[in-house]
C-alpha positions, 0 to 999 in steps of 0.5 A: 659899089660907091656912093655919089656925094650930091650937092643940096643945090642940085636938088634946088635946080630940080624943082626951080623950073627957071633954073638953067641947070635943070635938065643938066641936074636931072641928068646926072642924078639919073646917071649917079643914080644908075652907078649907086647910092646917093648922099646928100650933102647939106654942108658942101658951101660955108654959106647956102642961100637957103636952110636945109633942114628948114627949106627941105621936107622928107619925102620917104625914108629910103634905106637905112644904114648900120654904122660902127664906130672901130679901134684898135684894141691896143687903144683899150676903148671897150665903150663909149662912156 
């Protein structure tokens, strides 16, 4: 299963009611939603007309993900330190 990269200002097209994109925005997150998991990107654009992690609020968590940092051992890290 695969994960969809979501661009923040989708999710501004949502809840701008004035937004020409709002109906092909919801459309495709249901869509994506169908096929997976989605991320949410708050970087896609050097500069965002808005601040996201001032101008979004968490709603619920949702999941939560183990991540494992690897190498090979012939690079001889046993930790972080």
């Amino acid at each position: 299963m695969s994960s969809t990269l979501v661009d923040s200002n989708i999710l501004i097209d949502l809840f701008d009611d004035g937004s020409e994109w709002q109906d092909w925005s919801d459309a495709m997150l249901t869509h994506c939603l169908d096929r997976g998991p989605l991320v949410i990107n708050p970087t896609l654009y050097a500069r965002l007309p808005f601040d996201p992690a001032k101008d979004f609020v968490p709603i619920c968590f949702i999941a939560s993900v183990p991540i494992v940092l690897v190498a090979h051992p012939s690079a001889g890290f046993t930790n972080l330190s």
